[in-house]
NUDOPA-36991 format. One line per field, with one value per residue (C-alpha): x, y, z. Coordinates in pm, 1 decimal. Each point is the difference from the previous one (the first is absolute). Layout:
BEGIN
east: [X ...]
north: [Y ...]
up: [Z ...]
***
This chain:
BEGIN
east: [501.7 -309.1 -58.0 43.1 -286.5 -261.5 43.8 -2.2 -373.9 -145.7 99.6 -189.8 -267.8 -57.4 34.8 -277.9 -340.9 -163.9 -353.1 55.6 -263.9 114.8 40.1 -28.0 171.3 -83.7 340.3 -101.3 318.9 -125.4 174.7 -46.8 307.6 123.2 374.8 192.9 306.5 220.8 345.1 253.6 128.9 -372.1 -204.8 -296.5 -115.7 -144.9 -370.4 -169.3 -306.8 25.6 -257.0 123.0 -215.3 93.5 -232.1 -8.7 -83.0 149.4 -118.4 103.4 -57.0 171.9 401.6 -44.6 -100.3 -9.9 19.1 -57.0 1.6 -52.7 155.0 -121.3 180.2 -199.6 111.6 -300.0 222.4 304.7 250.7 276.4 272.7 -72.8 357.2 -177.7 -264.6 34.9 69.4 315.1 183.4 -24.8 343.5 -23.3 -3.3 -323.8 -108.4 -111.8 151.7 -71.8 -282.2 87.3 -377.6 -67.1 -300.3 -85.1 -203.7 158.5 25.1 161.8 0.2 -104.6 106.1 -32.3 123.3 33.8 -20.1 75.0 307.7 118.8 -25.7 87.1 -182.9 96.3 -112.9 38.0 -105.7 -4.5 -36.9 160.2 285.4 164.1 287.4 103.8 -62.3 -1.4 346.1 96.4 -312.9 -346.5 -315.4 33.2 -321.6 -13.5 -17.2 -377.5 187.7 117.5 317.1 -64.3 229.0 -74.9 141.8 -19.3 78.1 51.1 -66.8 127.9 -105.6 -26.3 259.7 -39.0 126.7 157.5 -115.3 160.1 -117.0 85.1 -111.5 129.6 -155.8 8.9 -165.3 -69.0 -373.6 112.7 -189.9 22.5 -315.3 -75.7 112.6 370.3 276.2 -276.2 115.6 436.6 7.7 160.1 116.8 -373.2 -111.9 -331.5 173.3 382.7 102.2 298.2 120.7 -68.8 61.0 -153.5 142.5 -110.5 59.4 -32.6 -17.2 -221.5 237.5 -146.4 130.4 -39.5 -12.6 314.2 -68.7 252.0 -35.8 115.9 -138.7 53.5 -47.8 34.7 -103.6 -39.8 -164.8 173.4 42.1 324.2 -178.4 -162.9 265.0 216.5 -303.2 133.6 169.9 63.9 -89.8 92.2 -56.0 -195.8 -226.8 -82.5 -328.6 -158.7 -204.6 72.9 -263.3 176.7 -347.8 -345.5 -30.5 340.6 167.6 305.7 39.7 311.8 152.7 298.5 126.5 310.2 -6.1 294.0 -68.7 161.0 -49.9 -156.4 -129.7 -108.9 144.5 298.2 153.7 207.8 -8.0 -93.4 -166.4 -113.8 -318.9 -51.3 -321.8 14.0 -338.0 -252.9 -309.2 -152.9 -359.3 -159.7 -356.5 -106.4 305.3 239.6 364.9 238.2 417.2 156.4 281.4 -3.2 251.1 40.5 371.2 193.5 267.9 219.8 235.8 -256.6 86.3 -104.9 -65.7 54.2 270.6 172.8 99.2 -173.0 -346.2 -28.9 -226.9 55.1 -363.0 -201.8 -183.4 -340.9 -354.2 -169.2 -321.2 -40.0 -314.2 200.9 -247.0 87.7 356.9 219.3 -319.0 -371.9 164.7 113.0 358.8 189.2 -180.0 333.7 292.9 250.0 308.9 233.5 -316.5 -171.5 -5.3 -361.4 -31.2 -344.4 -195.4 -386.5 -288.3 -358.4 -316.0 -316.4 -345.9 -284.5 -361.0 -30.3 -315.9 -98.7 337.4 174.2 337.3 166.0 395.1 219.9 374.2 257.5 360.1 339.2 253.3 372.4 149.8 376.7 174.0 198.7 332.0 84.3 -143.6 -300.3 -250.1 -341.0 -236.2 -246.0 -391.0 -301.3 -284.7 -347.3 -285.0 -352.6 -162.4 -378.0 -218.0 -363.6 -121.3 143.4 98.7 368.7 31.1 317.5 215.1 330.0 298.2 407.3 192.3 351.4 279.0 289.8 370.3 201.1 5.1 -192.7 232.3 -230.6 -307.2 -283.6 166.7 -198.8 -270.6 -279.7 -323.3 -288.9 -361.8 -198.9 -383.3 -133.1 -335.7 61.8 -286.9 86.9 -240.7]
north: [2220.7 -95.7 351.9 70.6 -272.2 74.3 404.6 -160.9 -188.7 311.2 194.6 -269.4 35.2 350.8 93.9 183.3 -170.3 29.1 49.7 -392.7 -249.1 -326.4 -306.2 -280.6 -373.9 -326.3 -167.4 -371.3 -276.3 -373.6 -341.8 -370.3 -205.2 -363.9 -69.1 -336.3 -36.0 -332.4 84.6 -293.8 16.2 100.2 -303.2 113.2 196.5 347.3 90.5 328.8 124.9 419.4 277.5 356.5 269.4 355.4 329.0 319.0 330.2 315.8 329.5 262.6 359.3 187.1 -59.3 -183.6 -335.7 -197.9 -419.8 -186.1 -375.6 -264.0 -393.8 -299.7 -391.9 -240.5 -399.8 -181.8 -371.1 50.7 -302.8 202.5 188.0 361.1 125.7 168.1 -278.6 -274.3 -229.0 204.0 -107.6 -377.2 -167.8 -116.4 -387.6 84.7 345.0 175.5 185.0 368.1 137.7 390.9 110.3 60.0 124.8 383.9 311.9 309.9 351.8 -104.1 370.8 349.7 286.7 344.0 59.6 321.6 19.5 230.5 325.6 -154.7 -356.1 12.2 -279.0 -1.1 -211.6 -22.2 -315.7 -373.3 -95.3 -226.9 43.4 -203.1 92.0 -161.4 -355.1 -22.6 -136.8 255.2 118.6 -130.3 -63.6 -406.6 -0.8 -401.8 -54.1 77.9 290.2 275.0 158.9 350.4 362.5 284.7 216.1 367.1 -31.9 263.1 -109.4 212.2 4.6 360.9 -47.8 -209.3 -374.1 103.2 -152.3 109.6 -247.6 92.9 -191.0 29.4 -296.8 -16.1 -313.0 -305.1 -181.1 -383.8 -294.7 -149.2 221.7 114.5 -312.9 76.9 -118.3 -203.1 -365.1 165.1 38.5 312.2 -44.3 7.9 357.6 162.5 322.3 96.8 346.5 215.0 225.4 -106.5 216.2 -112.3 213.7 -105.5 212.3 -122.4 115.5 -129.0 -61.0 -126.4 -340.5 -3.7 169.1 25.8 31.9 86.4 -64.5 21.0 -196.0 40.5 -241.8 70.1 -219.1 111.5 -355.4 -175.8 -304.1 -86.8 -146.8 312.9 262.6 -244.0 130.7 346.6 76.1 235.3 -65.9 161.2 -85.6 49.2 -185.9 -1.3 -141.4 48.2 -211.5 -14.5 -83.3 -254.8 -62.2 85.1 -344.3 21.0 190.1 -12.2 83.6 86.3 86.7 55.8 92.8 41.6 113.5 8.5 -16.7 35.4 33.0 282.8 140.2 -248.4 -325.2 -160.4 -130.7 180.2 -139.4 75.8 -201.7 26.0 -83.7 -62.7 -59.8 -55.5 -160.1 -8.4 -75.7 -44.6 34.9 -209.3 62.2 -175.0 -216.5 163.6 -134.2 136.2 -109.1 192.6 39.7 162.6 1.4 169.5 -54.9 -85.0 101.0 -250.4 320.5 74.5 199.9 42.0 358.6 -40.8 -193.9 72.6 -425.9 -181.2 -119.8 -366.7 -135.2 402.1 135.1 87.1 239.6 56.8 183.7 -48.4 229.8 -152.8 -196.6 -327.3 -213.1 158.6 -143.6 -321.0 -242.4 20.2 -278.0 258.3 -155.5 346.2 245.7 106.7 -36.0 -332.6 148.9 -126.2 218.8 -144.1 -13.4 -76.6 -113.1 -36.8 -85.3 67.4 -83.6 152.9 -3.0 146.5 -58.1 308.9 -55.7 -348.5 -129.5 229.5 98.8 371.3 -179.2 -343.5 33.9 -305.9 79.3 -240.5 101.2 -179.1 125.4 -138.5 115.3 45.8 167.0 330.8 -104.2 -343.5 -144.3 -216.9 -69.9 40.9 -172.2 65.0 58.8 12.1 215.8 -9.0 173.9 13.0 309.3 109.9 349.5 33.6 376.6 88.2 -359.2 -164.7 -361.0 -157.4 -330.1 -23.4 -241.2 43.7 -295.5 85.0 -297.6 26.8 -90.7 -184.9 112.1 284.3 292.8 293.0 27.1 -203.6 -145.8 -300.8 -179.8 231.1 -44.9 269.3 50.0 229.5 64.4 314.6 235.5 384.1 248.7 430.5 258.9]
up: [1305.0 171.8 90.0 -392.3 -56.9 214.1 -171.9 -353.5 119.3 133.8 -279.8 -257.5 191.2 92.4 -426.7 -109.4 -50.0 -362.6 -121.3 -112.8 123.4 215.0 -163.8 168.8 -134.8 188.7 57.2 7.3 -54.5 84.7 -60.6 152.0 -18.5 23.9 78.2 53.2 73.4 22.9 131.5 17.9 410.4 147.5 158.4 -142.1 -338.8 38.6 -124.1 27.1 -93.6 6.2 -41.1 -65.5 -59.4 -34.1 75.5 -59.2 -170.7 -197.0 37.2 -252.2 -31.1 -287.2 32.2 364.6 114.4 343.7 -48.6 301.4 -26.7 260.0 -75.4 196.0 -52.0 135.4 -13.9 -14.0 -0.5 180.1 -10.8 -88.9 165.1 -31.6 120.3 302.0 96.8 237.0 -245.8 -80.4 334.6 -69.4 -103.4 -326.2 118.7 67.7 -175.1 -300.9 -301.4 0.0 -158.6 68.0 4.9 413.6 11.9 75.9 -25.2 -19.3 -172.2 -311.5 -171.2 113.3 -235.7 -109.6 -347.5 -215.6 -364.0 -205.6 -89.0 -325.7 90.0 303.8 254.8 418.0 180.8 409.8 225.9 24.3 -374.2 -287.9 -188.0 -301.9 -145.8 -340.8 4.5 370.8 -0.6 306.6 132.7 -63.0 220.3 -26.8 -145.5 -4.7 348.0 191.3 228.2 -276.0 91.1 7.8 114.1 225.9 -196.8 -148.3 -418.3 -258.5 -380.6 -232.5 -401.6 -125.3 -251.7 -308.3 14.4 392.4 294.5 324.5 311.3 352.0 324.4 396.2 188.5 362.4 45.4 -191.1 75.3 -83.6 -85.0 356.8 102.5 367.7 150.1 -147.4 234.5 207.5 207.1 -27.2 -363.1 -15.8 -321.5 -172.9 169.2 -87.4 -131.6 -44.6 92.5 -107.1 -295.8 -348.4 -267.4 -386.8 -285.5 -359.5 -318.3 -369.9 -317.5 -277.1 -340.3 -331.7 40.5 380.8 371.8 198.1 354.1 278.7 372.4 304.8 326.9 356.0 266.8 343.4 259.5 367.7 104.8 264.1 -118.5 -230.4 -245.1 -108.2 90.7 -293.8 -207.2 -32.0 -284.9 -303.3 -321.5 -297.2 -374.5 -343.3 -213.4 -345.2 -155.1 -317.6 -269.6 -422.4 -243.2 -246.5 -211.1 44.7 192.2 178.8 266.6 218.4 317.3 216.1 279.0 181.0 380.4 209.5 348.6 260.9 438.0 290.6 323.5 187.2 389.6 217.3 -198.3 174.6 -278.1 -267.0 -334.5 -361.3 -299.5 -321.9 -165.6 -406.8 -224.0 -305.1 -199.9 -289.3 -108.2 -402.3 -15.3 -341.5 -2.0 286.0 129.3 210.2 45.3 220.9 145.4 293.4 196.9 341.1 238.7 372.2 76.6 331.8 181.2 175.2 132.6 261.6 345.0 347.9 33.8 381.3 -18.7 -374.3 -27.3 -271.6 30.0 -73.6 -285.8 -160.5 -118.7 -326.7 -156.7 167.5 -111.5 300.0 -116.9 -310.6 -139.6 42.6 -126.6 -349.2 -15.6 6.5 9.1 172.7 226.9 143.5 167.9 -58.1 189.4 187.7 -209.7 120.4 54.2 -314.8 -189.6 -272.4 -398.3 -123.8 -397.8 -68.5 -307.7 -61.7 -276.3 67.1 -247.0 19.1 -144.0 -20.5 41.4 89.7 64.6 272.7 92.3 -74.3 1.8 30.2 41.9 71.8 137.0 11.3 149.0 77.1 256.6 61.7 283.9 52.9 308.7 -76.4 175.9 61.7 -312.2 159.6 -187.5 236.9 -187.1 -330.3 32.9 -250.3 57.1 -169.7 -1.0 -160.2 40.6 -111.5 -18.0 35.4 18.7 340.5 111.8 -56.6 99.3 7.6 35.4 32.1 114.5 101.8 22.2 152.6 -21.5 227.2 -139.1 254.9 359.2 153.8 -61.1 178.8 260.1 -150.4 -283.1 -46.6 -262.6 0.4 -219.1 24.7 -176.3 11.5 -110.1 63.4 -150.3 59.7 -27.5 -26.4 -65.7]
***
């Protein structure tokens, strides 16, 4: 397959050149954050203070372009746990919550990409890739290290309302950064290598797309923790929005998707996962009620041994843009095992062209969270958020307060406030 890839890249590159002139676009991403973090079972609160800053440049000739793209993370205060630093080793009598921001420099995309033959785009290198809303695969956007794919992609959209999206990834550039799997933590490498396969097609309907898919992971890290990463996915999605006046509209959207096992994982199970949520839009206020679910399986196996694995397992999206989902706390970045059942509720208003500002919007957004199996109920968290645009400049605020229920029922189930205040600058 590799053999297959590295023919696909020369081919890009070796197409014909055109009479078209070069264009060159600067590729300049910048943003300044401040995080705190006050996690109930830490001695001490976390407090970082993180420059990012992203570039780059786009050449483009006719049909072909070449991106290249450097990213650097820089902590400028540093009385935090990064999960690779120093700080990261220290038992939590005496340590710091994580603040998953270690800093870096590294090649964050390098691409050739072909447009053109009825809508057709390919693209071959290190790049980004978002399918959807991220739920399964996403670039994790939030965090200072993007997530991004060496992979080769085919985009297909010469036929009306179709879009057929194919991807084989052979490794997966993480938000750990060159000093992935540094000081033993194996489980936090810089890139994880193996056999992904992304297939996406939908179909755009007058009251909505319906999308298909189909996602392969497979693993070949050592470590357990990631082989239990590998996994097929397969599922469909439908999304659409409804005018209901001229100051109204409804938006929808539902999703089902079923996983099991695969390759490297050791474990043989299956699980479900279930969305089902909408959003009405009046003028400017936005109100939205959810219910998300990623199911568990409490008839787990041993692969190697074929007797039942204790504590079973859940339904996992390991490259997803987790910060999306079940709270910006962000307690349910692996699945607990009994799964999980989030019902969320959200209001969000916005106010154009104040004082000097594009764009004022203020978000406000409840989660209750209950486990899949077991019927435990995890805790509830609010989110909010105050976000302003200037020209090229966002500046933001926001705050997750996550309340535990009970006892600790999973791996960093504990009291957790956050807040964040952060200016981002792209050109």
């Amino acid at each position: 397959m590799r053999f297959l890839t590295r023919c696909f890249i020369s081919s890009v590159v070796l197409l014909p050149a055109t009479a078209h002139a070069v264009k060159l676009k600067p590729l300049v991403d910048t943003r300044l954050r401040y995080e705190h973090v006050d996690q109930q079972g830490f001695a001490n609160e976390a407090e970082a203070v993180i420059a990012r800053a992203r570039l780059g440049v786009e050449a483009t000739e006719g049909p072909l372009s070449f991106l290249i793209e450097a990213e650097s993370t820089f902590a400028i205060s540093e009385k935090y746990s990064s999960g690779l630093n120093r700080k990261t080793l220290l038992p939590a009598a005496a340590g710091y919550p994580i603040i998953a921001d270690p800093e870096n420099v590294e090649l964050n995309r390098i691409q050739v990409q072909y447009k053109g033959l009825g809508g057709t785009v390919a693209t071959a290198g290190r790049q980004r890739i978002n399918l959807d809303d991220q739920r399964f695969v996403g670039a994790v956007g939030w965090r200072s290290n993007e997530q991004t794919y060496d992979s080769v992609r085919l985009e297909y959209g010469g036929v009306k309302n179709l879009k057929i999206d194919l991807t084989y990834n052979w490794s997966v550039r993480t938000i750990w950064g060159i000093d992935g799997g540094a000081r033993g933590f194996v489980n936090r490498p810089q890139a994880m290598n193996g056999d992904n396969v992304f297939a996406n097609v939908s179909y755009k309907f007058p009251v909505g797309t319906l999308s298909g898919f189909f996602y392969r992971v497979d693993v070949d890290e050592v470590p357990v923790a990631l082989q239990r990463m590998s996994s097929n996915t397969f599922g469909a999605r439908f999304s659409g929005t409804r005018p209901l006046s001229k100051a109204v509209k409804w938006t929808y959207t539902l999703s089902y998707a079923h996983q099991q096992d695969n390759g490297t994982n050791p474990l043989a199970y299956k699980a479900d996962y279930f969305l089902a949520e909408g959003f009405i839009d009046i003028n400017a206020l936005k109100l939205g009620a959810g219910v998300e679910q990623l199911g568990g399986d409490k008839r787990v196996t041993s692969k190697a041994t074929g007797l039942p694995f204790a504590g079973g397992f859940a339904f996992q999206t390991p490259l997803a843009t987790l910060h999306k989902f079940q709270g910006w706390a962000d307690k349910f970045l692996t699945t607990p095992a009994q799964g999980i059942t989030d019902f969320y509720g959200s209001a969000a208003y916005g106010w154009k062209k104040v004082g000097p500002f594009d764009l004022i919007t203020a978000t406000a957004v409840y989660h209750r969270f209950d486990s899949d199996v077991g019927e435990i109920h995890f805790g509830d968290e609010i989110n909010l958020q105050l976000q302003a645009k200037l020209k090229k400049y966002t500046f933001t605020a926001k705050y997750a307060d996550y309340r535990r229920t009970g006892i600790s029922s999973f791996g960093g189930d504990a009291d957790t406030k956050k807040f964040w205040l952060q200016v981002e600058w792209a050109f």
